[in-house]
C-alpha positions in Angstrom: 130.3 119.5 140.7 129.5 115.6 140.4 126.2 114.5 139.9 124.9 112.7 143.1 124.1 109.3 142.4 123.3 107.5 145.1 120.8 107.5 147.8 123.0 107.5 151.4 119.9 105.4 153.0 120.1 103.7 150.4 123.5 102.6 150.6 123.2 102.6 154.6 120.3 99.8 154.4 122.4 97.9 151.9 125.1 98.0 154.6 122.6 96.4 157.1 121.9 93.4 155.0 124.6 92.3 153.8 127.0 90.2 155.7 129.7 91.9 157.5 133.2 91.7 157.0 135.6 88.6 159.0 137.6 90.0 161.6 140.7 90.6 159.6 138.6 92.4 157.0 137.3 94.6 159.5 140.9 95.3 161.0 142.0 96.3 157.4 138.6 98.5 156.7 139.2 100.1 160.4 143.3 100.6 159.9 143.2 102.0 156.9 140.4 104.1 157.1 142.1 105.4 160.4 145.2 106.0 158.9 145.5 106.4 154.8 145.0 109.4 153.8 143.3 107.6 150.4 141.0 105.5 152.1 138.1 106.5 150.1 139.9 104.2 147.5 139.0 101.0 149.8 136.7 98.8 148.8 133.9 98.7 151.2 131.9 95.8 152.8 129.2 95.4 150.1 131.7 96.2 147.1 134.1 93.4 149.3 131.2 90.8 150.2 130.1 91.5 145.9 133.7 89.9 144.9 134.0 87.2 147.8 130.5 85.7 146.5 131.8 85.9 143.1 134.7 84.4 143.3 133.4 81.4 145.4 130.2 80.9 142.9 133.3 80.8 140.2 135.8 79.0 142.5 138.8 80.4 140.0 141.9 78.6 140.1 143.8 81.9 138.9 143.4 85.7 139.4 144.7 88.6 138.4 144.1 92.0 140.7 145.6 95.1 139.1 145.9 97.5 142.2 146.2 96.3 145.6 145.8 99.0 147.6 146.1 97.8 151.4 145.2 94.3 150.3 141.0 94.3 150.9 139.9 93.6 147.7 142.4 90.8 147.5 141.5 88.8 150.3 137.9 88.9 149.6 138.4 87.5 146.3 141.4 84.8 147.7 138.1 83.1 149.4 136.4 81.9 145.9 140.0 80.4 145.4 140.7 76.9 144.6 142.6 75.0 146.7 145.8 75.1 144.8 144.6 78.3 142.9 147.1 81.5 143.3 146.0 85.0 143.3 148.5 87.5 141.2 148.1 90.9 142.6 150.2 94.1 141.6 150.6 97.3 143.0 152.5 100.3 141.9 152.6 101.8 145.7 155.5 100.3 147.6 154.0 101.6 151.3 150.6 99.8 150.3 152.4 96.6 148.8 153.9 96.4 152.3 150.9 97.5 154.1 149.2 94.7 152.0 152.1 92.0 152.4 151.4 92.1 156.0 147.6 91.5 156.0 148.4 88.5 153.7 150.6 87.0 155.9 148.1 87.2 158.9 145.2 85.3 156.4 145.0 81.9 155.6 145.7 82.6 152.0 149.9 83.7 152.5 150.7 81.1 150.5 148.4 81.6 147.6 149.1 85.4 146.8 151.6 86.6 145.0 152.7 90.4 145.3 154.3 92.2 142.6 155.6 95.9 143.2 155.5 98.1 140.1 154.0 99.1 136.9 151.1 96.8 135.8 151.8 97.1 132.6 155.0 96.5 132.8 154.3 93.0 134.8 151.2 91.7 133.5 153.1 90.4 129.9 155.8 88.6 132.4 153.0 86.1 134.2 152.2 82.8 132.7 148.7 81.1 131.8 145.5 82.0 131.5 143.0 84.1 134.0 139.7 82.9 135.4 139.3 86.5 137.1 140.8 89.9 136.5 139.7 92.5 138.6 141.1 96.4 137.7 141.3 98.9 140.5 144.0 101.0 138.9 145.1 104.3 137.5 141.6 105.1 135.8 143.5 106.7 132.6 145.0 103.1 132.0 141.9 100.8 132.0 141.1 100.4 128.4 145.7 99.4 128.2 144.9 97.0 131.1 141.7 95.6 129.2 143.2 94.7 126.3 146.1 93.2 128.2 143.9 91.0 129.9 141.2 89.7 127.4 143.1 87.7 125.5 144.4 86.3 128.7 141.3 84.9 130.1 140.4 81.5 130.1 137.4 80.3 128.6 134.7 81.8 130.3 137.0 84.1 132.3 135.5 87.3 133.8 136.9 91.1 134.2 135.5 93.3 137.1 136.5 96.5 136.4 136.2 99.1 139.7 135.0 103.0 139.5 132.9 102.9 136.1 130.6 105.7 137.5 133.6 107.6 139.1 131.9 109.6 141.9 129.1 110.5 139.2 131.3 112.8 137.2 130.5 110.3 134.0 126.9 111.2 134.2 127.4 115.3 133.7 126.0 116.7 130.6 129.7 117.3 129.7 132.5 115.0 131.2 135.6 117.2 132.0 138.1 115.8 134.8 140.8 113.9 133.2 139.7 110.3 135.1 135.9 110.7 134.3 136.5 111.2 130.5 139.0 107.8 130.9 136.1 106.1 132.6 133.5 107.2 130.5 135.9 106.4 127.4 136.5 102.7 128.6 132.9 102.3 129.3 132.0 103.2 125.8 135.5 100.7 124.6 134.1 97.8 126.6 130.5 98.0 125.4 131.2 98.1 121.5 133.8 94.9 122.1 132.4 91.9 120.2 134.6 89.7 122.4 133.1 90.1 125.7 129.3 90.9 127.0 128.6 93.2 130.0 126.8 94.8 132.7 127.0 97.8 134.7 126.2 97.3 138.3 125.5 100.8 140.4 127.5 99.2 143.1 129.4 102.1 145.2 130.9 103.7 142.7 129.9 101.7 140.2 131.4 98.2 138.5 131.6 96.6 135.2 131.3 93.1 135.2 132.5 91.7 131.8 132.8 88.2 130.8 134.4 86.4 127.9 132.0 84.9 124.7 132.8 81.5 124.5 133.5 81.6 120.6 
């Protein structure tokens, strides 16, 4: 059984005060939680206004997303984009991709995301240049592969957000047993003993490691 972690009034009055999603936000949060049967996977309106504040305090020119999903997470971080910055996002799920592909078209940011379909690692070593912002929202057993794909591709103060570190509390039993939370727990332990980056741990929904490049 996991360990409860966080307070539900808690995370209710955190919802109050925090500013709500734009309308095409909240048509994605309402669809998909109508309709996926994985919608606890979505990123919710705190986690989503968390990464659109972000991104416009860092105003990145390129990012990487590794798991799409239904395309939330994307758009919220496409609103810190530069003007001609590009968003690179890639999802292993062809009914999300499409699911996803269609939200982008409706935004105002079509033209500055580009969907890939398939295995992350598999297409992160085929894109070009450097990475202002990587966020990881993927298979939880491949998050210390995707971490060392991405490091050495960040730019010079470049910064990793990586989704699920608490993984619905199961990291914080006495003894870590399900196959994700022993990923989780291991990447957490990789990340914090890496000279090359520093990092905090924000109890965020379900937890998120923000991680940012020394400037050596």
């Amino acid at each position: 059984m996991s360990v409860p972690f966080i307070i539900d009034q808690a995370v209710t009055y955190s919802d109050v005060f925090t500013t709500p999603a734009d309308p095409l936000l909240q048509i994605i949060l309402d669809e998909t939680r109508a309709t996926h049967p994985k919608a606890h996977m979505l990123s919710g309106e705190v986690q989503g206004q968390f990464l659109s504040m972000l991104s416009c305090m860092k105003k990145p020119m390129h990012i990487l997303e590794i798991g799409t999903f239904t395309g939330y997470s994307a758009l919220c971080l496409a609103k810190g984009l530069a003007p001609s910055g590009v968003l690179h996002t890639i999802e292993s799920r062809l009914e999300d991709a499409q699911t996803a592909s269609n939200y982008f078209g409706q935004s105002k940011y079509a033209n500055q995301i580009k969907l890939y379909i398939g295995d992350a690692k598999e297409i992160i070593p085929t894109l070009h240049g450097m990475f202002d912002f990587v966020f990881i929202d993927a298979d939880k057993t491949g998050y210390i592969e995707y971490y060392e794909m991405v490091v050495p591709l960040l730019a010079k103060g470049g910064v990793i957000i990586a989704d699920n570190v608490l993984f619905h509390g199961e990291v914080l039993e006495d003894t870590i047993t399900g196959k994700n939370a022993v990923a989780i727990h291991a990447f957490n332990e990789h990340v914090k003993n890496d000279p090359r980056t520093n990092q905090v741990l924000l109890t965020i929904r379900d937890g998120m490691l923000l991680i940012q490049k020394n400037e050596l």
